[in-house]
CHARMM internal coordinates of N, CA and C (Angstrom, degrees):
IC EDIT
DIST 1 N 1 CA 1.4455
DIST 1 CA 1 C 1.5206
ANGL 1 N 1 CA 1 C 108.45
DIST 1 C 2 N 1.3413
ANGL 1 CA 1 C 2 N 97.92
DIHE 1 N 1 CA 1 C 2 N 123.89
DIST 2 N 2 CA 1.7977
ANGL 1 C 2 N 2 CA 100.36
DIHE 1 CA 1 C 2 N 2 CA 172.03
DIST 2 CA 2 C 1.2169
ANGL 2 N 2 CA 2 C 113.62
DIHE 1 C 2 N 2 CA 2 C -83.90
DIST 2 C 3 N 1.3988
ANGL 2 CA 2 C 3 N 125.55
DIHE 2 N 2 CA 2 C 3 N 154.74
DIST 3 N 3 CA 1.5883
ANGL 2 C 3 N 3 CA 143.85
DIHE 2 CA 2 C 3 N 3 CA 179.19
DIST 3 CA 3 C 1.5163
ANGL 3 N 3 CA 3 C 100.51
DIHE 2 C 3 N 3 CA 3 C -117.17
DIST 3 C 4 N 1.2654
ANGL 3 CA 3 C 4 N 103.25
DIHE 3 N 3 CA 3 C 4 N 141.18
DIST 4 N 4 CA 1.3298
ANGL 3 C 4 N 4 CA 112.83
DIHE 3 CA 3 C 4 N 4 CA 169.70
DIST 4 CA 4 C 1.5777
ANGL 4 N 4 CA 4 C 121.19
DIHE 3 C 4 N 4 CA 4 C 84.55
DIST 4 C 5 N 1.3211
ANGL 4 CA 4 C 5 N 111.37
DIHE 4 N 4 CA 4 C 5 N -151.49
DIST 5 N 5 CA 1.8127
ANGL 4 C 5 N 5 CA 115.17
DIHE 4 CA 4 C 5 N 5 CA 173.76
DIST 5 CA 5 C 1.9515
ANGL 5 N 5 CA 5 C 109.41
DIHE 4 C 5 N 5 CA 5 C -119.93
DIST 5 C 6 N 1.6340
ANGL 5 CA 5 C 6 N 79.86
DIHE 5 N 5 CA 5 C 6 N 128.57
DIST 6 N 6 CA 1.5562
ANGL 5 C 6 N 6 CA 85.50
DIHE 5 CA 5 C 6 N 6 CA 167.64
DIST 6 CA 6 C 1.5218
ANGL 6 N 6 CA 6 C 113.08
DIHE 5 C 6 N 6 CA 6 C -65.76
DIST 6 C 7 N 1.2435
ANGL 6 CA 6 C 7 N 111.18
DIHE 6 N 6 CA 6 C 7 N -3.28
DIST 7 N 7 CA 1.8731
ANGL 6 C 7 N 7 CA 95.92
DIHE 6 CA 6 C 7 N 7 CA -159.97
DIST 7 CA 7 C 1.6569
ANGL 7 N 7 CA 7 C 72.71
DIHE 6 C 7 N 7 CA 7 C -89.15
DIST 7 C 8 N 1.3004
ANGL 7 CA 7 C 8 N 149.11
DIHE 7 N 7 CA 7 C 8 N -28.55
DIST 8 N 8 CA 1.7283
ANGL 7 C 8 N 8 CA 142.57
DIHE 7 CA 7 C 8 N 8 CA -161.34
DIST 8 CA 8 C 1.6172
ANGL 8 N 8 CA 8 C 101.20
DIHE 7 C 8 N 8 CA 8 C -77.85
DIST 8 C 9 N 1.2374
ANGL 8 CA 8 C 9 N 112.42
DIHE 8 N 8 CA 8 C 9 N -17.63
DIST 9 N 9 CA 1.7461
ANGL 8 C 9 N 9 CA 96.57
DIHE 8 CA 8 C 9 N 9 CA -163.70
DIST 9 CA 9 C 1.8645
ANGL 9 N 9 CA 9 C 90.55
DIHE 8 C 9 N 9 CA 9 C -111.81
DIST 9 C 10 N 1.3601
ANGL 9 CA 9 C 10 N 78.60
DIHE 9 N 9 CA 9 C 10 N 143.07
DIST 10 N 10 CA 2.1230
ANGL 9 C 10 N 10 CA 96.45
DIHE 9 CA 9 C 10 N 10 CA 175.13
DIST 10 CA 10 C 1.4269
ANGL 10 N 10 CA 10 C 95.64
DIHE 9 C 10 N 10 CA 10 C -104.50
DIST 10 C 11 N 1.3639
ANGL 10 CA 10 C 11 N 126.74
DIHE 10 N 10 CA 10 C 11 N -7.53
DIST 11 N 11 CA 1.8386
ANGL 10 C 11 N 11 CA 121.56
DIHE 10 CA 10 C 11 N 11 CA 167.53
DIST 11 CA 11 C 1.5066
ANGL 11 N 11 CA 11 C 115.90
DIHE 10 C 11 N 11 CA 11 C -155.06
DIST 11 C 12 N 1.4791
ANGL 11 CA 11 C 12 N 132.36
DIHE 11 N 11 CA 11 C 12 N 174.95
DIST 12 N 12 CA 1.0740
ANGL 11 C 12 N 12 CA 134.44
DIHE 11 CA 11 C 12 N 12 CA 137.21
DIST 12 CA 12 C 1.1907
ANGL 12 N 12 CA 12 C 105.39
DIHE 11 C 12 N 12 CA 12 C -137.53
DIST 12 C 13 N 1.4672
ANGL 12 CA 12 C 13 N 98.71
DIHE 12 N 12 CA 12 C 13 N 144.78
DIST 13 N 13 CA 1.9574
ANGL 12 C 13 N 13 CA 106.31
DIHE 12 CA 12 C 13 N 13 CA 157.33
DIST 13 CA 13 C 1.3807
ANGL 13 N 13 CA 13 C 126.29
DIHE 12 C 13 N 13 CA 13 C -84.89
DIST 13 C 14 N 1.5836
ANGL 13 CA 13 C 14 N 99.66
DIHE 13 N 13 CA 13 C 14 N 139.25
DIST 14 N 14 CA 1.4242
ANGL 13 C 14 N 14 CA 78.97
DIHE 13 CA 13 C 14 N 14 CA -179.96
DIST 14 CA 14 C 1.7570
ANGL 14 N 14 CA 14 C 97.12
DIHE 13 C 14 N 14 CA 14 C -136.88
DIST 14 C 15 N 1.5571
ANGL 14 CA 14 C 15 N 117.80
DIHE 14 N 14 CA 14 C 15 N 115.11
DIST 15 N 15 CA 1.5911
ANGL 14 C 15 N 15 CA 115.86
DIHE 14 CA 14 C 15 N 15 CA 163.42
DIST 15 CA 15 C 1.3350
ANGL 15 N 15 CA 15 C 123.18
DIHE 14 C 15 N 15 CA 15 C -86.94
DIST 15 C 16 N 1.4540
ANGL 15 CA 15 C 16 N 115.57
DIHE 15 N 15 CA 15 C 16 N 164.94
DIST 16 N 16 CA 1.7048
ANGL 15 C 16 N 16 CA 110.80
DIHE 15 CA 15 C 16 N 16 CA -155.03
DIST 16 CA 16 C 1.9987
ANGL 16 N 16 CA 16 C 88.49
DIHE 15 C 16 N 16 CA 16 C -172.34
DIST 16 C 17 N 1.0603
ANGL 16 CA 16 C 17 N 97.45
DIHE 16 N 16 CA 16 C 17 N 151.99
DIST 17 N 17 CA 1.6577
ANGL 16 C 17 N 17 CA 108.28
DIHE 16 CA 16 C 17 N 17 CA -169.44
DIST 17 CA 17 C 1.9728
ANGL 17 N 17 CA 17 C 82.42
DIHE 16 C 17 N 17 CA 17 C -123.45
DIST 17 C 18 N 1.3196
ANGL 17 CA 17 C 18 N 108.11
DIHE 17 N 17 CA 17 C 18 N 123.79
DIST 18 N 18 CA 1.3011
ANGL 17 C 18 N 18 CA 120.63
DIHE 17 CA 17 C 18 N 18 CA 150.24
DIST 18 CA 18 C 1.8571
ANGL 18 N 18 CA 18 C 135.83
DIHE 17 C 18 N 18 CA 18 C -114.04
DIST 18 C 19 N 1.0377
ANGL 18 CA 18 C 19 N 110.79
DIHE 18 N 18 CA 18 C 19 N 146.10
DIST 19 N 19 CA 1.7139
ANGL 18 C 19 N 19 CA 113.90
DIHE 18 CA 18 C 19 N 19 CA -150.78
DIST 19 CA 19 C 1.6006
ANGL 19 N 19 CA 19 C 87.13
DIHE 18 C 19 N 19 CA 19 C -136.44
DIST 19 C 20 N 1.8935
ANGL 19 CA 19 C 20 N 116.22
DIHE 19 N 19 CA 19 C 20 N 146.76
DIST 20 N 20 CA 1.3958
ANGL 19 C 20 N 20 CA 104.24
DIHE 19 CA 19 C 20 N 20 CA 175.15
DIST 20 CA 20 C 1.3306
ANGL 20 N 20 CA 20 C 109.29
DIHE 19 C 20 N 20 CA 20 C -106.22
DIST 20 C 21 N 1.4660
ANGL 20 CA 20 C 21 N 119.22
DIHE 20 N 20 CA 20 C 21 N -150.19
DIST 21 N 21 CA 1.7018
ANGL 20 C 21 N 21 CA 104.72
DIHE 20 CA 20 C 21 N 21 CA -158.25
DIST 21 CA 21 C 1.7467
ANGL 21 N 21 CA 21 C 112.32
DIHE 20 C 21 N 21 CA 21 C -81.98
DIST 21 C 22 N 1.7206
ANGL 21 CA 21 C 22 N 111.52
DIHE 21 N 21 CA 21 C 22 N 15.30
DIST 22 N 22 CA 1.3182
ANGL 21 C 22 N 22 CA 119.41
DIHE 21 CA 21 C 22 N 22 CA -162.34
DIST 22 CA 22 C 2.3614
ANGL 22 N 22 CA 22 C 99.23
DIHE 21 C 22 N 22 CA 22 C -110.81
DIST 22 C 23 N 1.8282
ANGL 22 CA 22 C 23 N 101.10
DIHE 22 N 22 CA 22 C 23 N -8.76
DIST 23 N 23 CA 1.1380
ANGL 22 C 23 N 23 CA 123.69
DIHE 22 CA 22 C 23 N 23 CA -170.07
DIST 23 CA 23 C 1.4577
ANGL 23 N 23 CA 23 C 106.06
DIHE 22 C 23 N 23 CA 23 C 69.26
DIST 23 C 24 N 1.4549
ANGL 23 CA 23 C 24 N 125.88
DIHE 23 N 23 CA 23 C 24 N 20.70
DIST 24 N 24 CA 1.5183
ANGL 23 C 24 N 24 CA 106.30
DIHE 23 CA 23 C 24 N 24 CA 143.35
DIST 24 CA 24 C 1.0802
ANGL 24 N 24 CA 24 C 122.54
DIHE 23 C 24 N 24 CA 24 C -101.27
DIST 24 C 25 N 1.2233
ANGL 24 CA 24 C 25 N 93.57
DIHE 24 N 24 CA 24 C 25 N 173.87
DIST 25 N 25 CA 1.9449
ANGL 24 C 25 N 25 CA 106.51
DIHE 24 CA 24 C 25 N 25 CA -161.09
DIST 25 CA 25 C 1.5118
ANGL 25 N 25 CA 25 C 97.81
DIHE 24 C 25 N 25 CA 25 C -94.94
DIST 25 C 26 N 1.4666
ANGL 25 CA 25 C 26 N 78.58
DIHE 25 N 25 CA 25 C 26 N 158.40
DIST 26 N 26 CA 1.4378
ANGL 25 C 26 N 26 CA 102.34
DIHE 25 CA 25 C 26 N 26 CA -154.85
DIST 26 CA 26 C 1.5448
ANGL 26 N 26 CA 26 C 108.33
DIHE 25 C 26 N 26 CA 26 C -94.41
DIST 26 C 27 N 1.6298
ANGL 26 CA 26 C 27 N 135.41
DIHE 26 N 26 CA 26 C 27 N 142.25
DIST 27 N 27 CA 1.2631
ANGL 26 C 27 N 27 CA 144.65
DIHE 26 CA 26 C 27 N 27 CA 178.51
DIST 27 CA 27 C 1.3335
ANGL 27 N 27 CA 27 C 106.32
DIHE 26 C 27 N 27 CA 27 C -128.77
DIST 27 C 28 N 1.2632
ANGL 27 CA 27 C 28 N 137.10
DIHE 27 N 27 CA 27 C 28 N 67.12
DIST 28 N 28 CA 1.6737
ANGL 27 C 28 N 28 CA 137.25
DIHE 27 CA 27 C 28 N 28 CA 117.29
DIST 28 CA 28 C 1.2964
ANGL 28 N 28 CA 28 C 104.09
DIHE 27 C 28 N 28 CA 28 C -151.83
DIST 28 C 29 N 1.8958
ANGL 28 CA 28 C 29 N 89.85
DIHE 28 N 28 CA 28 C 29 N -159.75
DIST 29 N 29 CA 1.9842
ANGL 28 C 29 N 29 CA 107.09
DIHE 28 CA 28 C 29 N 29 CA -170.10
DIST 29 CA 29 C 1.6037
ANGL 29 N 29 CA 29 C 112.85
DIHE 28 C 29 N 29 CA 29 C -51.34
DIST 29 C 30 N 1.0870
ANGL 29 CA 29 C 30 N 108.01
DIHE 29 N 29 CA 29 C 30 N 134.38
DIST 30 N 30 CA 1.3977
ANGL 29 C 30 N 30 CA 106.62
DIHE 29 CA 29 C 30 N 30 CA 159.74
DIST 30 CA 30 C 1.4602
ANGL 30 N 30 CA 30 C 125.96
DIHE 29 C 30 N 30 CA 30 C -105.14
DIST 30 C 31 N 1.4333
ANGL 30 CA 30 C 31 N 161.00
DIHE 30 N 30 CA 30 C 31 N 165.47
DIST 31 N 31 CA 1.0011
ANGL 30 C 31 N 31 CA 132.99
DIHE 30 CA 30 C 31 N 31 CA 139.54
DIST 31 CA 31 C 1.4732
ANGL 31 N 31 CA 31 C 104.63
DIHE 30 C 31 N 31 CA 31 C -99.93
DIST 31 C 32 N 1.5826
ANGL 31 CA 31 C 32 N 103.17
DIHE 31 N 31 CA 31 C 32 N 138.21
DIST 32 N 32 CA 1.8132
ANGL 31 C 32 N 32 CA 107.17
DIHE 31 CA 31 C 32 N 32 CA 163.88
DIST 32 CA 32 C 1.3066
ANGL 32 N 32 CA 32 C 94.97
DIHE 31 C 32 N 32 CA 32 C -121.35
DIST 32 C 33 N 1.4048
ANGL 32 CA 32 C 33 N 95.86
DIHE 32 N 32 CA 32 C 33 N -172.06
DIST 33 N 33 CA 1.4527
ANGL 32 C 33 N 33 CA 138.37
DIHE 32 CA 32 C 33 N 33 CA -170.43
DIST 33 CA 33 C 1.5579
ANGL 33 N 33 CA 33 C 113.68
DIHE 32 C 33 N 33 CA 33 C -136.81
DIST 33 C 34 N 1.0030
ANGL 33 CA 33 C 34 N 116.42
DIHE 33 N 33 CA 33 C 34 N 86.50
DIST 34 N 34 CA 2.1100
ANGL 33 C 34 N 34 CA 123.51
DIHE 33 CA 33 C 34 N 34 CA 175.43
DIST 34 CA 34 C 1.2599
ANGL 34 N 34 CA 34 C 102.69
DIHE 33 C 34 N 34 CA 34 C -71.71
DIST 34 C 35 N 1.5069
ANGL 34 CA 34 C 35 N 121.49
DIHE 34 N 34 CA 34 C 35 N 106.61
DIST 35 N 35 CA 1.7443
ANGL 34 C 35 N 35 CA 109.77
DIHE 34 CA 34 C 35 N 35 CA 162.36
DIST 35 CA 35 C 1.5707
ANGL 35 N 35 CA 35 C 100.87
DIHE 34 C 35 N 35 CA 35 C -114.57
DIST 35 C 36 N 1.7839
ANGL 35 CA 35 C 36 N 95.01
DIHE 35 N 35 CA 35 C 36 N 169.57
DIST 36 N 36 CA 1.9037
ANGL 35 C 36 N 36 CA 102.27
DIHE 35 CA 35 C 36 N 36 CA -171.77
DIST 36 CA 36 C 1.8662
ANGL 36 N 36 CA 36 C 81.68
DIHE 35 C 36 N 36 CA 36 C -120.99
DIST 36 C 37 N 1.2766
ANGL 36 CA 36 C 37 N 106.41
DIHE 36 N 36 CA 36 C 37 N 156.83
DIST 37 N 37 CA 1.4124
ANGL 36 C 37 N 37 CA 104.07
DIHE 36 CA 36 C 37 N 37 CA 167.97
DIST 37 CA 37 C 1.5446
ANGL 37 N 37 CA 37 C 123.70
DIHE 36 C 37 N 37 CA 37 C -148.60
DIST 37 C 38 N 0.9298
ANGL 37 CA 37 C 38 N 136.33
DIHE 37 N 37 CA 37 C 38 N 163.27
DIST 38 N 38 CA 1.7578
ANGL 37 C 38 N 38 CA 119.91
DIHE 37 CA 37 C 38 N 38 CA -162.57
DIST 38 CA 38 C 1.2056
ANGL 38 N 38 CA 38 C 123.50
DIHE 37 C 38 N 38 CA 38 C -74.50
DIST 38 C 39 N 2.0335
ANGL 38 CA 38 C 39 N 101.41
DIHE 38 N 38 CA 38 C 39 N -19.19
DIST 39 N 39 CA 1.6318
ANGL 38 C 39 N 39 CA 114.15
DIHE 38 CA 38 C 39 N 39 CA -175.97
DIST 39 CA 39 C 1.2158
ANGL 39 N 39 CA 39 C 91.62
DIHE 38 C 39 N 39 CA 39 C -109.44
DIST 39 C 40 N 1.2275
ANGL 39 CA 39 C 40 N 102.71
DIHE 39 N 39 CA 39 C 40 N -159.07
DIST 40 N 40 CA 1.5817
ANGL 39 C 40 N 40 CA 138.44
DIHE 39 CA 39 C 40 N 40 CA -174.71
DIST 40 CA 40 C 1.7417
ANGL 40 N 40 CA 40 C 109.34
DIHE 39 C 40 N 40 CA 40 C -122.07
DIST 40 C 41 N 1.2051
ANGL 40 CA 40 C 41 N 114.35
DIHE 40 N 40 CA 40 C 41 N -53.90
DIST 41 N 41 CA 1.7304
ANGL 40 C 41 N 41 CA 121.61
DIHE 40 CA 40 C 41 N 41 CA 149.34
DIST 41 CA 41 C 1.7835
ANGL 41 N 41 CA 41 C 114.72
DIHE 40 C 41 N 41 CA 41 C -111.09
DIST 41 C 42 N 1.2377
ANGL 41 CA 41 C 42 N 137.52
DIHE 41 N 41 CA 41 C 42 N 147.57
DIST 42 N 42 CA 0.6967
ANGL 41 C 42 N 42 CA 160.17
DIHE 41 CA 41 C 42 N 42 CA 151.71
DIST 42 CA 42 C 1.9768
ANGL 42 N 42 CA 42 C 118.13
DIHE 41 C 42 N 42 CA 42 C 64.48
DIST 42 C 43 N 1.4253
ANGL 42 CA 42 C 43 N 92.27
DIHE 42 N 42 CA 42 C 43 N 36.92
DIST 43 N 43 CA 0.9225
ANGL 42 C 43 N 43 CA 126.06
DIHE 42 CA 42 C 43 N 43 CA -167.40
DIST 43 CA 43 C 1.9321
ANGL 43 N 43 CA 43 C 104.64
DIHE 42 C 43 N 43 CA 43 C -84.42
DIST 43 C 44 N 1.2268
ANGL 43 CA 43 C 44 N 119.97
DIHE 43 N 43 CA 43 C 44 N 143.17
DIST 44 N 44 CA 1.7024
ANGL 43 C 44 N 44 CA 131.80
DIHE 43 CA 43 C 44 N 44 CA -175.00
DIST 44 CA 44 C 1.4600
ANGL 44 N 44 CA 44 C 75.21
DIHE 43 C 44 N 44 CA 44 C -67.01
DIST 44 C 45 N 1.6528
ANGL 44 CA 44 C 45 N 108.01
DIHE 44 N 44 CA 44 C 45 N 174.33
DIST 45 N 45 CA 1.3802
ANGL 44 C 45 N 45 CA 146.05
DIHE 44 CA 44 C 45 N 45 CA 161.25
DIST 45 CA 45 C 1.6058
ANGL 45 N 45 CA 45 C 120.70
DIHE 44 C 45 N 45 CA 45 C -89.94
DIST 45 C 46 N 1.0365
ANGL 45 CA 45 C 46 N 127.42
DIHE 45 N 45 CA 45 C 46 N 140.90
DIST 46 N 46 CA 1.7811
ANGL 45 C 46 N 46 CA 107.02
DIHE 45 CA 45 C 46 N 46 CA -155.66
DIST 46 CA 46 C 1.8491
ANGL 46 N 46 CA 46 C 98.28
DIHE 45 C 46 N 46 CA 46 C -129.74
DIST 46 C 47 N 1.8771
ANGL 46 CA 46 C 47 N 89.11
DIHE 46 N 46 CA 46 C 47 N -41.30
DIST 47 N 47 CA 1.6364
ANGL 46 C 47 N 47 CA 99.69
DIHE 46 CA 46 C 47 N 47 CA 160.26
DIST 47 CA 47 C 1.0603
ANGL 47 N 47 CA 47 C 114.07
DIHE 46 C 47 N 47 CA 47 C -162.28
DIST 47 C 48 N 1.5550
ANGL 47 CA 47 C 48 N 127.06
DIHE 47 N 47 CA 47 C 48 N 156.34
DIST 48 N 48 CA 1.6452
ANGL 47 C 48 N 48 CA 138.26
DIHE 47 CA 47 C 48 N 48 CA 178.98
DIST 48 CA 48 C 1.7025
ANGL 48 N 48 CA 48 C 107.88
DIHE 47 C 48 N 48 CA 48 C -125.33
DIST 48 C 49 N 1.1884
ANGL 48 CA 48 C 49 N 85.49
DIHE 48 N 48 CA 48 C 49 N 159.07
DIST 49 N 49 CA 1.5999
ANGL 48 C 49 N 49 CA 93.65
DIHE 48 CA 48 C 49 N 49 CA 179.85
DIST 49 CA 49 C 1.7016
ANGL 49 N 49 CA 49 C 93.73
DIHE 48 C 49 N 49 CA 49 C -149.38
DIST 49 C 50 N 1.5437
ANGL 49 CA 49 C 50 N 98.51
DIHE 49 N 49 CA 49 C 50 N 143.61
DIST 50 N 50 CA 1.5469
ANGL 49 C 50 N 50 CA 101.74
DIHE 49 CA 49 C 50 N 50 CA 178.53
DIST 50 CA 50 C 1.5761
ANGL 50 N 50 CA 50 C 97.80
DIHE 49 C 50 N 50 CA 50 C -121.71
DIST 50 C 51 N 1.3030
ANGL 50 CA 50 C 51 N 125.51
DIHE 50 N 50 CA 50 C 51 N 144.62
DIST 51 N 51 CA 1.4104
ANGL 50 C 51 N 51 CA 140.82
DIHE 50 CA 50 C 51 N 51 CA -169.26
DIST 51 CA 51 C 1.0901
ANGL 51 N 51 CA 51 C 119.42
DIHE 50 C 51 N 51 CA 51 C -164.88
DIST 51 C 52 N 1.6256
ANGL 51 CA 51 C 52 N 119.83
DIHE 51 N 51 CA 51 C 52 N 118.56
DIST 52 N 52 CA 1.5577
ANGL 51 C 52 N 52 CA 127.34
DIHE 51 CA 51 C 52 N 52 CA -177.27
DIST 52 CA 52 C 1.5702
ANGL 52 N 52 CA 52 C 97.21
DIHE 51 C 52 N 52 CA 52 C -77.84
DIST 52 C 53 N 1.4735
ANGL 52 CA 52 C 53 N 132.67
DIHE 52 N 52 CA 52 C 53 N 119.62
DIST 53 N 53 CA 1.1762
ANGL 52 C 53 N 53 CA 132.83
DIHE 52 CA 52 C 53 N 53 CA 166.33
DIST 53 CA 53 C 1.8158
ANGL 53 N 53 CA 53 C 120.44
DIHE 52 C 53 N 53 CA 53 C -111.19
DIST 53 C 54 N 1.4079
ANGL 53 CA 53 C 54 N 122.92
DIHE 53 N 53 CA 53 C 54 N 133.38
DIST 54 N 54 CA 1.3257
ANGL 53 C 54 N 54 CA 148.26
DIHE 53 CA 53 C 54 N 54 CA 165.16
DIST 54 CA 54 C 1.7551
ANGL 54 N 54 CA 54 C 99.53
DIHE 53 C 54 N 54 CA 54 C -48.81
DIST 54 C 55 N 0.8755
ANGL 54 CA 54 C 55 N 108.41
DIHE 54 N 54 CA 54 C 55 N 107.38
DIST 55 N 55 CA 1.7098
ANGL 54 C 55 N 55 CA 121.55
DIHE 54 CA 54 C 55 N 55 CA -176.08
DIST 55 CA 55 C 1.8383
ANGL 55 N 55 CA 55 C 93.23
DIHE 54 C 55 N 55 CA 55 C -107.47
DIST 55 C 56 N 1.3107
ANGL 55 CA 55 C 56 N 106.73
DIHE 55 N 55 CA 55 C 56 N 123.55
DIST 56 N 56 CA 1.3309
ANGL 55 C 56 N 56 CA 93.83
DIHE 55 CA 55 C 56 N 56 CA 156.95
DIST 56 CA 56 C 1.9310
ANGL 56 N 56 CA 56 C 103.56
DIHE 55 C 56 N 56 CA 56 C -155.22
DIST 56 C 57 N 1.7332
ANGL 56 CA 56 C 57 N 95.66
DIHE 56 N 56 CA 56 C 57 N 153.05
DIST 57 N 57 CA 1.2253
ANGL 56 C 57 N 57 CA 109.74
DIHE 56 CA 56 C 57 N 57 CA -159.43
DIST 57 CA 57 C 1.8493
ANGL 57 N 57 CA 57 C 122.71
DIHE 56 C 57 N 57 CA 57 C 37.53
DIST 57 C 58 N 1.7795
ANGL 57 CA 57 C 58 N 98.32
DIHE 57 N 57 CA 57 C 58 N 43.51
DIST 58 N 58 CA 1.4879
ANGL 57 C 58 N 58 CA 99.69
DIHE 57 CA 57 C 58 N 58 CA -169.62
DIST 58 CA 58 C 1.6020
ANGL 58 N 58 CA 58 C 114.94
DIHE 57 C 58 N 58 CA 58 C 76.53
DIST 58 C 59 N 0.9595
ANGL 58 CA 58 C 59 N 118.68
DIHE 58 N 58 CA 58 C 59 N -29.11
DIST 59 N 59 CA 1.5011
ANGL 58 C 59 N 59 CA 117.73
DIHE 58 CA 58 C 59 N 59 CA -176.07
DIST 59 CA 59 C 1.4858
ANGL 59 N 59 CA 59 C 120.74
DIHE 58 C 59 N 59 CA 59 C -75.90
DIST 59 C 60 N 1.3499
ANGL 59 CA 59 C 60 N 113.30
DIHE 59 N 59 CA 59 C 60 N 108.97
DIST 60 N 60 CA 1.7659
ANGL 59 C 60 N 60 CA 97.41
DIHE 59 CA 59 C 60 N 60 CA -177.50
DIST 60 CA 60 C 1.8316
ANGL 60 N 60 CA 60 C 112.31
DIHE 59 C 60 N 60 CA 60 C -136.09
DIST 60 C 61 N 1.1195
ANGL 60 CA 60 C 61 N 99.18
DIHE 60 N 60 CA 60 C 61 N 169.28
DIST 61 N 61 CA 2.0687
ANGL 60 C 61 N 61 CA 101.34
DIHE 60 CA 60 C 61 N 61 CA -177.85
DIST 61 CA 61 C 1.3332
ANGL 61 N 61 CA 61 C 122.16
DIHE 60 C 61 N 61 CA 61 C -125.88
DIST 61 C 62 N 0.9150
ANGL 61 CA 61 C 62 N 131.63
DIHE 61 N 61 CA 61 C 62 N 100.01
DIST 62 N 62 CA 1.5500
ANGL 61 C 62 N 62 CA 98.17
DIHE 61 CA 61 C 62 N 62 CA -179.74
DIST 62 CA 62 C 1.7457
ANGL 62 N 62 CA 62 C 116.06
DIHE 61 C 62 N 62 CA 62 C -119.99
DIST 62 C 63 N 1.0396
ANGL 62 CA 62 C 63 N 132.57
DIHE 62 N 62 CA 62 C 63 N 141.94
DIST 63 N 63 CA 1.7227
ANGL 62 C 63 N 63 CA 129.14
DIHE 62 CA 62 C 63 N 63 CA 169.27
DIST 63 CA 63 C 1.4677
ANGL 63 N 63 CA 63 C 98.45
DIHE 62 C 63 N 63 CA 63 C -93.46
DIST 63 C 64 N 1.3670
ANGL 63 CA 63 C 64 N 102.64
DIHE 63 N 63 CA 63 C 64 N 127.91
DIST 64 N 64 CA 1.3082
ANGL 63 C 64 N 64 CA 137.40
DIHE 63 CA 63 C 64 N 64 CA 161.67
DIST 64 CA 64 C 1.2742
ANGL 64 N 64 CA 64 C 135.05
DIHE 63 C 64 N 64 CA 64 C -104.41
DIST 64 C 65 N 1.4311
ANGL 64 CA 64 C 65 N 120.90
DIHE 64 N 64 CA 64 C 65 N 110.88
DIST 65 N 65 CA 1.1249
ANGL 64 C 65 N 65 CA 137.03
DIHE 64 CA 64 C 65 N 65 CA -179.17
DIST 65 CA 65 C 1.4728
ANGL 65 N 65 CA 65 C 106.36
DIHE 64 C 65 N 65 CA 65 C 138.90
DIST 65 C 66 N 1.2920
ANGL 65 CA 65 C 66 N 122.01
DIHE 65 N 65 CA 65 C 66 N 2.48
DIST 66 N 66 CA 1.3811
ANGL 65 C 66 N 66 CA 126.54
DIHE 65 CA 65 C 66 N 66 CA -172.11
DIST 66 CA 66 C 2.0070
ANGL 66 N 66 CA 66 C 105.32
DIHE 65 C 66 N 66 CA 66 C -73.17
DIST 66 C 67 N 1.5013
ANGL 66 CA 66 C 67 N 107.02
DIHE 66 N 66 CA 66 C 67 N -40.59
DIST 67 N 67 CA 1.4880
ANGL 66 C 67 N 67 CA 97.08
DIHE 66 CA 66 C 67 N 67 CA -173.40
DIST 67 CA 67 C 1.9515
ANGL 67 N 67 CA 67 C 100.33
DIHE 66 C 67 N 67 CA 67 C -96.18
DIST 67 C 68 N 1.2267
ANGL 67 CA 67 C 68 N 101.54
DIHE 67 N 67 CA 67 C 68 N -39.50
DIST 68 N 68 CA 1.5032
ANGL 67 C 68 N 68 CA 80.65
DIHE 67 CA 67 C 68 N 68 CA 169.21
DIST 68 CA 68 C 2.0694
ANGL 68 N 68 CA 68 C 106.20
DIHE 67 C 68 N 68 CA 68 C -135.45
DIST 68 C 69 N 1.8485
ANGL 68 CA 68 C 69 N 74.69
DIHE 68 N 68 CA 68 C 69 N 138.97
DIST 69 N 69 CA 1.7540
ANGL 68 C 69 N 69 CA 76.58
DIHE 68 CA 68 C 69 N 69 CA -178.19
DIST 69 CA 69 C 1.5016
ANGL 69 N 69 CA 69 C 118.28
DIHE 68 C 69 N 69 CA 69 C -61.46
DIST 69 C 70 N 1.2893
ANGL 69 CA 69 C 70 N 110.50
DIHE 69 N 69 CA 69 C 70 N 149.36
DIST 70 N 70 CA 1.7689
ANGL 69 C 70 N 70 CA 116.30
DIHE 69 CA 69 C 70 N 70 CA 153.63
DIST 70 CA 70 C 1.5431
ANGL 70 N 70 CA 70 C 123.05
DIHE 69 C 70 N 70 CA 70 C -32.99
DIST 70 C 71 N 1.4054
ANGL 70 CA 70 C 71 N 110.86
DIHE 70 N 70 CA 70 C 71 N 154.67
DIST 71 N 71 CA 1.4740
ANGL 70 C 71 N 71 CA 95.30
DIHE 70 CA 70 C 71 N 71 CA -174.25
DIST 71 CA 71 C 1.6152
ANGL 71 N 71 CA 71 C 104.41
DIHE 70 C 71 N 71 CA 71 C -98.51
DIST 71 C 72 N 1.3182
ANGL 71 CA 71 C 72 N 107.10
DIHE 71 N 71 CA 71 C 72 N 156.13
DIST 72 N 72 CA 1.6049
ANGL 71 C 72 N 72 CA 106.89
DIHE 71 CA 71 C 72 N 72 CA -170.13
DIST 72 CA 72 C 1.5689
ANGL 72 N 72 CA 72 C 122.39
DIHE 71 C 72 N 72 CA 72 C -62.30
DIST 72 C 73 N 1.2563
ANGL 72 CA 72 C 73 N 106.03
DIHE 72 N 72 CA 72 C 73 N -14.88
DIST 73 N 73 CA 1.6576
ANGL 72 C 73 N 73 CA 113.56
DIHE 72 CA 72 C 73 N 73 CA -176.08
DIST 73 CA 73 C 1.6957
ANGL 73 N 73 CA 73 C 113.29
DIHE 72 C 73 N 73 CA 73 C -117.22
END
COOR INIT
IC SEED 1 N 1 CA 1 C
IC BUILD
């Protein structure tokens, strides 16, 4: 759950532990997809960001909003 206004933030971080379908963690690139959305279930998409991220020992980071900004409203 976000606090506050997306139009105030120029980033967020976001860390996340990934594991594959055997529950070990995972060591290389991944590509994701970060979306924001208006609900909580069944909620529109408001913004996405796509980013190849360096996964290692499951452990990964990424800042979002760096290739495309938040939307102002």
């Amino acid at each position: 759950m976000l606090v506050g206004s997306l139009a105030e933030a120029q980033s967020l971080t976001y860390d996340g532990y990934l594991t594959d379908a055997a529950d070990r963690p995972l060591n290389r690139s991944v590509e994701m997809t970060f979306k924001l959305f208006t609900a909580n279930e069944g909620g529109e998409a408001l913004w996405s960001e796509r980013q190849t991220i360096q996964v290692e020992d499951g452990n990964f980071g990424a800042t979002l909003g760096q290739s495309e900004p938040f939307p102002a409203d």
